[in-house]
C-alpha positions, -999 to 999 in steps of 0.1 A, spaced: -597 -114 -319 -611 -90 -292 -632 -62 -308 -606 -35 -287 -576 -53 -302 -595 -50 -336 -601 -16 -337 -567 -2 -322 -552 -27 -349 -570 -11 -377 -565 24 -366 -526 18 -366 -529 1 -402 -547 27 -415 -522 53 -401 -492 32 -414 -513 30 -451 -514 71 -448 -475 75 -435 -465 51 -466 -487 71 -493 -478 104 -479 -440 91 -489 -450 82 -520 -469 111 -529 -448 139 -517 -438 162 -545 -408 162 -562 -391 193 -573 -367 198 -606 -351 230 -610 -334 239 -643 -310 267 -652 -305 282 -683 -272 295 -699 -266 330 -706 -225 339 -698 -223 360 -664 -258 365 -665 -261 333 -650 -250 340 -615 -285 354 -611 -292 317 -606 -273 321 -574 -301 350 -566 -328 331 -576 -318 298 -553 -312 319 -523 -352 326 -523 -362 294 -535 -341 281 -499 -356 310 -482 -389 298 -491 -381 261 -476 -386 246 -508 -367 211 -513 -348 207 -546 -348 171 -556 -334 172 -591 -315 199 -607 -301 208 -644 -288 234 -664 -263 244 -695 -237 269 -693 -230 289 -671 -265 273 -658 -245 241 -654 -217 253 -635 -240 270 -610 -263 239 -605 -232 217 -602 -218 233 -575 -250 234 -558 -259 196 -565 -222 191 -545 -236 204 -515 -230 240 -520 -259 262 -503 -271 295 -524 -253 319 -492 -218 296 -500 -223 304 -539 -232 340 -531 -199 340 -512 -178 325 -534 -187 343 -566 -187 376 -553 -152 371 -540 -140 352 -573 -119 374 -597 -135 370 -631 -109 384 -650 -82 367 -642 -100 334 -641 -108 340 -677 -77 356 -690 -58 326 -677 -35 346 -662 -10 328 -641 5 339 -610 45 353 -619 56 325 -598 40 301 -615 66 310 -644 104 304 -644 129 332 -652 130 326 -684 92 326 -687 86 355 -668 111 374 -692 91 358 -720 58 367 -712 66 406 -700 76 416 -740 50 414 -765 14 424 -764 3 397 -786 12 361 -794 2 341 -824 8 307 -835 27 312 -872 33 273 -888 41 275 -923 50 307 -926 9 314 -919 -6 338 -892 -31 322 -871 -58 329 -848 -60 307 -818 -93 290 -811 -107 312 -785 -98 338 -762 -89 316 -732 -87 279 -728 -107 282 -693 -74 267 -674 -79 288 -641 -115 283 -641 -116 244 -643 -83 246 -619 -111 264 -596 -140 237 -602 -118 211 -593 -112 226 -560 -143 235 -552 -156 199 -565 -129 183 -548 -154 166 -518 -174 150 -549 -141 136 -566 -152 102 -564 -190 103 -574 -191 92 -613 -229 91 -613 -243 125 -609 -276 105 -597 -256 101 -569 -242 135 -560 -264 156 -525 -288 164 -553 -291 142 -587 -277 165 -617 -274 165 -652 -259 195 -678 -259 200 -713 -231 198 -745 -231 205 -779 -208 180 -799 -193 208 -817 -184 182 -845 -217 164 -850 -237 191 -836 -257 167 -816 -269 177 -784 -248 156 -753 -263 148 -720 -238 148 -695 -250 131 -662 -216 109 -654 -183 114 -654 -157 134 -639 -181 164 -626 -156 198 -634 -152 185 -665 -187 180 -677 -195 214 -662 -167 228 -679 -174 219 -717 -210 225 -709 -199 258 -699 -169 262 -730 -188 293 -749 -174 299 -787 -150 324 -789 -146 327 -749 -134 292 -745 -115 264 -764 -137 236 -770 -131 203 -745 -119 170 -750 -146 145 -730 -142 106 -736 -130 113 -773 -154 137 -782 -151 177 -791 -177 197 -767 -188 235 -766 -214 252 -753 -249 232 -746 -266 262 -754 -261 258 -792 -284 226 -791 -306 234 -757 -303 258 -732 -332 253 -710 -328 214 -706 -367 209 -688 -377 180 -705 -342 159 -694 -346 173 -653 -386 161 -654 -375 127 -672 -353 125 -635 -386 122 -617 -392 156 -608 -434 163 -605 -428 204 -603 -404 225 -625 -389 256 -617 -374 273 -641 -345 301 -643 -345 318 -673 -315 346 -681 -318 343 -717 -328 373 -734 -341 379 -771 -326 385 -801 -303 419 -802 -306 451 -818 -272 460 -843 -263 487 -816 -256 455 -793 -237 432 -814 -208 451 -809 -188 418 -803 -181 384 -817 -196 372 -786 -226 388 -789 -230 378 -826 -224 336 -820 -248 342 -791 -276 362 -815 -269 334 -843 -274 308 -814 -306 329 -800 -319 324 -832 -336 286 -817 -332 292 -786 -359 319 -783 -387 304 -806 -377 272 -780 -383 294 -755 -418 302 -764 -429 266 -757 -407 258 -728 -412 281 -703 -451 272 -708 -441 237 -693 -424 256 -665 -448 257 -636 -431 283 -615 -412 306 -642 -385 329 -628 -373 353 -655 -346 380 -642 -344 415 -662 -315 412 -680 -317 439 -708 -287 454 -692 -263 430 -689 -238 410 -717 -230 373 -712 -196 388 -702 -206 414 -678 -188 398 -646 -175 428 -634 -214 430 -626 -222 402 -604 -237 419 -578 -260 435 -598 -266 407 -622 -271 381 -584 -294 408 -570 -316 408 -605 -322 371 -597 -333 373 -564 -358 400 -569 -371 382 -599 -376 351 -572 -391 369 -551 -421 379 -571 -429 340 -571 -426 342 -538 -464 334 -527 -460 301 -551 -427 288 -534 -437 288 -502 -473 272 -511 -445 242 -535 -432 240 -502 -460 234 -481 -469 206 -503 -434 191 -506 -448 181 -466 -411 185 -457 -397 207 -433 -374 237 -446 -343 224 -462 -312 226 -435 -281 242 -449 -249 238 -433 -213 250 -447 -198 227 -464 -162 236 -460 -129 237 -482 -108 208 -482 -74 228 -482 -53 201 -481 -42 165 -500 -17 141 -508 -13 128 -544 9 91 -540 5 82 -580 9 102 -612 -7 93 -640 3 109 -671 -20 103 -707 -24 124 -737 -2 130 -765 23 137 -746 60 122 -769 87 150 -763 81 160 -726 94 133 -700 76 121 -672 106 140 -653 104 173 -674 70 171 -660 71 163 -622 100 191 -622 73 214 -634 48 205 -607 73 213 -580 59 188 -556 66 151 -540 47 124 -546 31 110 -512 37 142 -492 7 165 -477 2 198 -495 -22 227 -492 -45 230 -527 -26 263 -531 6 246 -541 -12 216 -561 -32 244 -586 1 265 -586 21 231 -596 -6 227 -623 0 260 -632 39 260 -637 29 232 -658 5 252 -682 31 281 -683 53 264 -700 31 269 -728 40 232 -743 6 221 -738 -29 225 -748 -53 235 -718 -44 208 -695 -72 190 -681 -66 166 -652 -89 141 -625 -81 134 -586 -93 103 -578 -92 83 -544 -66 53 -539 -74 44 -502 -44 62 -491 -42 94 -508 -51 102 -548 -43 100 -582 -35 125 -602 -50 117 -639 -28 141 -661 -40 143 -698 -12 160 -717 -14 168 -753 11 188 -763 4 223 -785 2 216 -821 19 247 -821 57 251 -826 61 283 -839 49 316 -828 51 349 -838 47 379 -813 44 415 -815 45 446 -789 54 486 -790 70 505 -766 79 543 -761 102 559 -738 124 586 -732 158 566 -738 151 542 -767 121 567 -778 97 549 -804 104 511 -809 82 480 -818 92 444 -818 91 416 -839 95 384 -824 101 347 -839 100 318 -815 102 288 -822 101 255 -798 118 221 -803 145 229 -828 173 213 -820 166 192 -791 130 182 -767 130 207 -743 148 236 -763 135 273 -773 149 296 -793 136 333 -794 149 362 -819 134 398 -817 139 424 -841 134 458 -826 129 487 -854 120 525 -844 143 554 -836 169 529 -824 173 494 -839 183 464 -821 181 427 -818 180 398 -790 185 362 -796 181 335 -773 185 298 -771 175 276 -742 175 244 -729 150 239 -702 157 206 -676 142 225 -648 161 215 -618 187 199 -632 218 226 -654 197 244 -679 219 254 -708 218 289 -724 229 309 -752 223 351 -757 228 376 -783 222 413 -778 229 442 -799 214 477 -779 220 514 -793 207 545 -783 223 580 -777 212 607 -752 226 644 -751 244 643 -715 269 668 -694 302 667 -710 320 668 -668 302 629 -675 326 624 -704 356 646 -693 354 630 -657 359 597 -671 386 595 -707 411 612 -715 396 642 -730 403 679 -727 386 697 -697 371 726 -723 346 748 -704 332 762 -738 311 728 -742 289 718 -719 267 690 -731 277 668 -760 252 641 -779 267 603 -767 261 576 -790 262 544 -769 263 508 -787 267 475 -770 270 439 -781 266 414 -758 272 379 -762 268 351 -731 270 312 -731 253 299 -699 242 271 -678 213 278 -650 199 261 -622 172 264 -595 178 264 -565 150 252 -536 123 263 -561 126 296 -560 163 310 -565 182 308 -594 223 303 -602 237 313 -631 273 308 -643 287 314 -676 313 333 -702 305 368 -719 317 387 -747 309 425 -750 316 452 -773 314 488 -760 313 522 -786 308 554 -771 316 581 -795 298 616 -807 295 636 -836 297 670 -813 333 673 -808 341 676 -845 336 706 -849 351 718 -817 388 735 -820 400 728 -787 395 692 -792 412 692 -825 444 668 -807 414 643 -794 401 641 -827 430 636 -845 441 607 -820 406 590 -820 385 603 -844 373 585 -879 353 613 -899 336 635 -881 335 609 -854 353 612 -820 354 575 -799 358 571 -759 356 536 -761 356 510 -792 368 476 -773 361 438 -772 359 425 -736 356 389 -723 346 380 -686 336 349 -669 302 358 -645 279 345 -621 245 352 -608 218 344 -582 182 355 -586 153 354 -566 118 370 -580 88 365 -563 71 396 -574 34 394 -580 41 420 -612 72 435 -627 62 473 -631 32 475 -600 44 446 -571 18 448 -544 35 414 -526 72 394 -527 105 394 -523 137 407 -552 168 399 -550 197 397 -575 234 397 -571 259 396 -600 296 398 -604 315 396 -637 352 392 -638 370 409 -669 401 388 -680 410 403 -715 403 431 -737 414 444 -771 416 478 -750 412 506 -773 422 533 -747 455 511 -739 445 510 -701 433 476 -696 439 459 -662 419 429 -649 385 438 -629 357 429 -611 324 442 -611 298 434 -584 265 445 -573 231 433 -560 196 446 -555 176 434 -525 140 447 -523 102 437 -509 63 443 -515 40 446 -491 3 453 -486 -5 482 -464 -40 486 -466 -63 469 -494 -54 489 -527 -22 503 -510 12 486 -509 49 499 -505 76 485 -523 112 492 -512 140 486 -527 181 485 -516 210 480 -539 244 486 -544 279 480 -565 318 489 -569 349 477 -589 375 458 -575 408 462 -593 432 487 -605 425 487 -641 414 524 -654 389 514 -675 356 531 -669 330 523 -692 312 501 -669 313 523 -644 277 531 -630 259 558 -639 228 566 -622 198 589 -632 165 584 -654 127 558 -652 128 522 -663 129 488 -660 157 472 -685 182 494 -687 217 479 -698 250 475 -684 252 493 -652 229 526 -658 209 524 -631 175 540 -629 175 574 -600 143 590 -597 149 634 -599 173 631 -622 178 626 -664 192 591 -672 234 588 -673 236 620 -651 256 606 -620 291 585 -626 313 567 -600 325 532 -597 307 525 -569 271 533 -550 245 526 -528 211 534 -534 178 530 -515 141 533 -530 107 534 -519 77 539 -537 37 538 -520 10 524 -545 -22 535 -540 -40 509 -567 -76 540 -565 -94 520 -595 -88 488 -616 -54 486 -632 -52 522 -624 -25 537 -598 -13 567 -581 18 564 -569 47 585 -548 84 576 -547 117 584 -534 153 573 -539 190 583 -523 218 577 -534 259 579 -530 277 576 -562 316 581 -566 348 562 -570 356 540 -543 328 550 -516 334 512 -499 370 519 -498 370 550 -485 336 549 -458 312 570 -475 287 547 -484 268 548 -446 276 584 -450 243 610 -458 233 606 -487 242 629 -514 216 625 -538 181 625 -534 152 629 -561 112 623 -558 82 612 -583 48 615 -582 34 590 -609 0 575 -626 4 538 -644 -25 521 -663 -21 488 -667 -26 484 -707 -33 454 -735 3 465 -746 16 470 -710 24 495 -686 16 531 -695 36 557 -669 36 591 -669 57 606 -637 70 638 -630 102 638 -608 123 667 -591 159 671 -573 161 694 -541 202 694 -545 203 698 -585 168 720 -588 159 703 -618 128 685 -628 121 659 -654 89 645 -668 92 605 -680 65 590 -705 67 551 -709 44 529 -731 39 490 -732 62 464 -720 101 471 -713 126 456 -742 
């Protein structure tokens, strides 16, 4: 060979031999995050520098909320995309599991606006459920988020190789979790005692990694990474002012290894980022800004020894593009597993409200899901998507709640029923699959009862069957009284005390209607008293009282009535008491066929009326609600007690008293009106509003008939208002006035409406 061929030969060899080692000796990079509750989005602070600084991550790892974190960024997420998404993410609704109101059918959404607290009772025992949430919304979130990495089983294969962390809560061995379905793993990594119900992975029972290891370093470097940087939010053991939790104190009985680990491992960390996080709890996410910024500025003191990492990584700065939402999908095949032996495969796919094989936005999928888990049947319902060629599978593992009994509890105040706290037994399954039965017990200045029985078949006839039994009394005008019976017209009296009592008894059959409306048909029996004690001792009523009086007792009305009804419903309401988006509308009409007419004046009647109404956001924080609604009497019969009687603050008033700002409650009669209402929300802190409404109204006999219900209206009343939204429910405090009448009235309402 030529000795120019030679040496040109040799040169490229010797280039090729440097190329090939330079491959083979470039630095590999393992990043591990530790656990620590919200304190772990600092993580997402810490990885924006460590991008910023061009550095390459080849393997990451973590436990907790350390896994969830470096999950989403093995998936492909960049640290800008995680900053995004977590600032924007509501914390405490994710971890609440509160559902959406449409997620919930009418009987649900009844159901779950009463009590204040829920506990499972079997065997006439109390107990405590396992944890404060079962993390439903938040794996529904990681599995949309994860949803581009639904088919990668080996987390060796994901955009960056991962692995996270479990404690097998009953061995108490730790559990390496690097296949799999990936929201799942990073979800019972991530299932703190207390906070979250353990999870159910491949047979086994999984909480928190952190008990066992919560700075996995040793299983990212087995990976094959050559440099570890570390992310440490951990803190050390508390002080007795800061267990002030039950939290805190599993966490300081947990911290009792973990920080004597500690000691050791973050000597094996070469680059060791370590975020002040004195001030902040593990749940502190109302924080994340604070908590994300801690992180970065922590990074950025390592600054000088990233950017040398990344200088000898030889690689250029990492490239990040946005990865993108998938917002849409089409499940073909449902797969349902679990324990799953009363609830048919048809109970179910009515639940999740969508067709097989058809495209849907994520939005409806997660809200089908979540119409599932309202219900309440079922233990946190965890589920896979899996490709099929053609669209996916939905892998539903349903095991249904142990749990068939419940007791609940709630307290409420107002100005109508005054004091009153409820007792509530329910209990699921008793007669037939898909049945509930519910009995309340109300004691307080007013005692009552409610008892319900339901047969749920979703769309398909629902059956139905209530008891009620209401009593109050309220000291109203006597022109109410005297404008309506047969009693003298004495001007010596003008207010008596009205002692109202009502009995209401309904068999039923419901269905839905295109999802969102709902038909009910079905039979009642009511029994009206109105009496008072006050004109006993009046001597101009001494004929009344002679003619309808028992004791002291003088009766208006004391009669059985039976009426056949029907009524459509549509509530889309994001939240009964403060609506900031949706649509309202209910229509009834009752026809009364027979009475055992006690004032000897029964006729058959009709009673109809509906209520349209609409929330809207104005502005972020503001929103106007307005409301329309209207009813009359068709027939001749003179019987009045369900006339309508307008006046008074609430949401569950019976019969047809209707709620009119300005004005005390039963303060304007007629058997008919038209009423409209508006009310401006101004939500000015969390769960806290300021709010300003108006109503008008016409209320008389026979406006329709005779054209004055487009007339000017005669009534008008406004309220200026402040509502908390409470554990126990809505506190209100408003303070209303009437131009026309001059008079003002304050209202005080506390906890849910029943």
């Amino acid at each position: 060979m030529p000795r120019p061929v030679l040496i040109v030969f040799t040169f490229l060899f010797s280039l090729l031999l440097t190329a090939q080692n330079s491959v083979e000796d470039k630095v590999k990079v393992g990043v591990v995050l530790s656990g620590g509750g919200a304190k772990g989005m600092a993580h997402i602070g810490a990885l924006k520098v460590i991008e910023e600084a061009g550095v390459k991550v080849d393997y990451i790892g973590g436990t907790s909320m350390g896994a969830i974190v470096g999950g989403l960024y093995a998936a492909g997420y960049s640290a800008m995309e995680l900053d995004s998404l977590f600032r924007a993410i509501d914390f405490a609704n994710l971890i609440r599991d509160n559902l959406p109101r449409d997620a919930k059918t009418f009987y649900e959404k009844e159901d779950s606006e009463r009590y204040a607290i829920t506990l499972p009772f079997n065997n006439f025992k109390v107990s405590v459920p396992p944890a404060y949430s079962g993390g439903q919304n938040i794996y529904n979130e990681l599995v949309r988020l994860l949803y581009h990495v639904r088919d990668v089983k080996d987390f060796s294969k994901l955009p960056i190789p991962f692995l996270c962390i479990a404690t097998n809560a009953e061995t108490g061995e730790e559990v390496l979790l690097n296949e799999g379905y990936l929201p799942e793993a990073v979800m019972a990594s991530g299932a703190l005692p207390s906070l979250f119900e353990p999870a159910s992975v491949d047979d086994r029972i999984l909480i928190d990694g952190g008990v066992v290891n919560n700075y996995p370093i040793d299983e990212v470097r087995k990976m094959g990474a050559d440099i570890m940087i570390g992310v440490d939010v951990q803190h050390g053991l508390s002080d007795r002012e800061e267990l002030l939790s039950a939290t805190e104190i599993l966490l300081q009985i947990n911290n009792f290894r973990t920080v004597k680990d500690m000691g050791e491992k973050s000597g094996m960390t070469d680059i060791y980022i370590k975020p002040e996080m004195e001030d902040f709890s593990v749940i502190d996410f109302d924080e994340r800004e604070n908590i994300i910024d801690e992180g970065e500025i922590a990074a950025r003191e390592k600054y000088v020894e990233l950017k040398e990492l990344s200088i000898n990584q030889n690689s250029s700065k990492k490239t990040v593009n946005s990865l993108g939402l998938n917002d849409k999908l089409i499940v073909n095949r449902l797969v349902i597993s679990g324990n799953n032996d009363n609830y048919s495969r048809g109970y179910v796919k009515g639940k999740l409200r969508f067709d097989l094989g058809e495209e849907l936005k994520f939005e409806k999928f997660q809200q089908g899901i979540s119409n599932l888990s309202a219900t309440g049947n079922f233990k946190t319902i965890r589920y896979r998507l899996t490709s099929n060629g053609i669209g996916e599978d939905l892998i539903l593992n349903l095991d249904e709640d142990p749990n068939r009994t419940l007791l609940r509890l709630g307290a409420h105040y107002d100005d109508l029923y005054k004091s009153a706290a409820i007792i509530n037994l329910t209990k699921k399954r008793l007669l037939a699959k898909d049945d509930l039965a519910s009995f309340d017990l109300i004691l307080g200045d007013n005692v009552r009862y409610n008892f319900e029985y339901y047969i749920d078949k979703g769309t398909y006839w629902s059956f139905g069957i209530n008891s009620r039994f209401n009593a109050f009394e309220k000291e109203i005008d006597y022109d109410l009284i005297s404008g309506n019976f047969d009693v003298p017209n004495d001007p010596n009296i003008n207010s008596i005390n009205l002692d109202i009592t009502d009995v209401t008894n309904q068999v039923y059959v419901q269905t839905v209607l295109r999802e969102e409306f709902a038909f009910t048909t079905g039979i009642e029996h009511k029994f009206l008293k109105y009496s008072t004690r006050t004109l006993g001792n009046v001597p101009t009523a001494e004929a009344l009282i002679a003619v309808r009086s028992s004791g002291e007792r003088t009766f208006f009305e004391k009669s059985n009535f039976y009426s056949a009804f029907g009524q459509l419903t549509l509530d889309t309401y994001d939240d009964k008491y403060f609506p900031s988006k949706g649509l309202f509308f209910d229509g009834d009409f009752h026809f009364y066929v027979f009475s055992s007419d006690f004032n000897d004046n029964f006729k058959e009647f009709s009673i109809a009326k509906a209520k349209l109404g609409g929330a809207f956001s104005i502005l972020k924080n503001l929103s106007l609600n307005v409301e329309s609604e209207g009813g009359f009497k068709l027939g001749t019969s003179n019987v009045t007690s369900f006339d309508f009687v307008l006046g008074g603050f609430g949401t569950d008033l019976i019969n047809n008293f209707i709620p009119f700002i300005g004005y005390d409650f039963l303060s304007l009669p007629g058997n008919s009106f038209v009423k409209s209402y508006a009310r401006v929300d101004w939500e000015f802190a969390r769960k806290n509003h300021l709010m300003f409404t108006a109503n008008f109204a016409n209320v008389q006999d026979d406006i329709f008939r005779l054209g004055e219900w487009f007339t000017a209206p005669s009534f008008s009343g406004y309220g200026i208002s402040y509502g908390w939204e409470s554990f126990l429910g809505p506190v209100q405090v408003m303070y209303s006035w009437s131009p026309e009448g001059g008079t003002s009235n304050v209202f005080f309402s506390v906890g849910h409406w029943f």
